[in-house]
C-alpha positions in Angstrom: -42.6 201.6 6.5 -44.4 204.7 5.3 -45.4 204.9 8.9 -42.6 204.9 10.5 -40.7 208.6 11.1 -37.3 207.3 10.0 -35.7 210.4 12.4 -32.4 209.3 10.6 -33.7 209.5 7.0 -31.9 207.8 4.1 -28.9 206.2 6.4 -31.4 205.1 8.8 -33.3 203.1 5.8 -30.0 202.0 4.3 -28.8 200.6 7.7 -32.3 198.9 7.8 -32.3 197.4 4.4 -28.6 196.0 4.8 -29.8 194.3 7.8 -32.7 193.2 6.2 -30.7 191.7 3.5 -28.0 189.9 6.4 -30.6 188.3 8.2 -33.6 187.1 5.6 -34.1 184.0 5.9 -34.1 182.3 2.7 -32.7 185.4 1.1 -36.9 186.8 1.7 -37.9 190.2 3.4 -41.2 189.7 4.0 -43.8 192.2 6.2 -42.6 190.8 9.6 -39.1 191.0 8.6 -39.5 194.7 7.8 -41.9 195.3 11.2 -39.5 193.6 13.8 -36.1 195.7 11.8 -38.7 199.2 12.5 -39.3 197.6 15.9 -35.8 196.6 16.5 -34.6 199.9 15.7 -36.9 202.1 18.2 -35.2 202.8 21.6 -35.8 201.0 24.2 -36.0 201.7 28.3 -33.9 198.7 29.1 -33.1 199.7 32.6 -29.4 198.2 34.0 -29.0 196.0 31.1 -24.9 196.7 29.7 -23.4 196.7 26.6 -22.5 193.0 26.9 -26.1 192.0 27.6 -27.4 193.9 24.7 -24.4 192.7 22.4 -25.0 188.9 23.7 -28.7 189.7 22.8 -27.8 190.8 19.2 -25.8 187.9 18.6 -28.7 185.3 19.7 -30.9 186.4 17.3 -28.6 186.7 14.3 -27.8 183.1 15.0 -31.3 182.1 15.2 -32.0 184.5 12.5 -29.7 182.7 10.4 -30.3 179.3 11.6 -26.9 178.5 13.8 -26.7 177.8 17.4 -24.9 179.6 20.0 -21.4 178.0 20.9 -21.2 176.3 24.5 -19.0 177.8 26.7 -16.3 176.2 28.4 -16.4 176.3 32.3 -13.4 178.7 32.8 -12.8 176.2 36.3 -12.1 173.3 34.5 
């Protein structure tokens, strides 16, 4: 962490640490945690992805953060 430039100082920590606290497994921040939040937080190139590819993104790994599994959709034909 003491690496890390935090460009939006103290509400950019804060917004890291509640995160942090949301998805620790176990209720544990441990080094990894804190290194994929820093990692999670950089900005990333990701080309012609859209908002709902990047929001579908978040939400798969807050459920497998938290240990829950995505609900199946329902073929919208049938």
């Amino acid at each position: 962490m003491e690496n890390y430039v935090w460009p939006g100082n103290v509400r950019q920590l804060q917004h890291m640490m509640e995160r942090l606290t949301i998805l620790a497994p176990g209720g544990r921040i441990d080094e990894e945690a804190v290194r994929e939040a820093i990692e999670a937080m950089q900005p990333h190139d990701r080309g012609g992805e859209t908002l709902a590819d990047t929001e579908a993104e978040q939400i798969r790994r807050v459920l497998s953060a938290t240990g829950q599994q995505e609900p199946r959709r329902q073929d919208p034909g049938h």
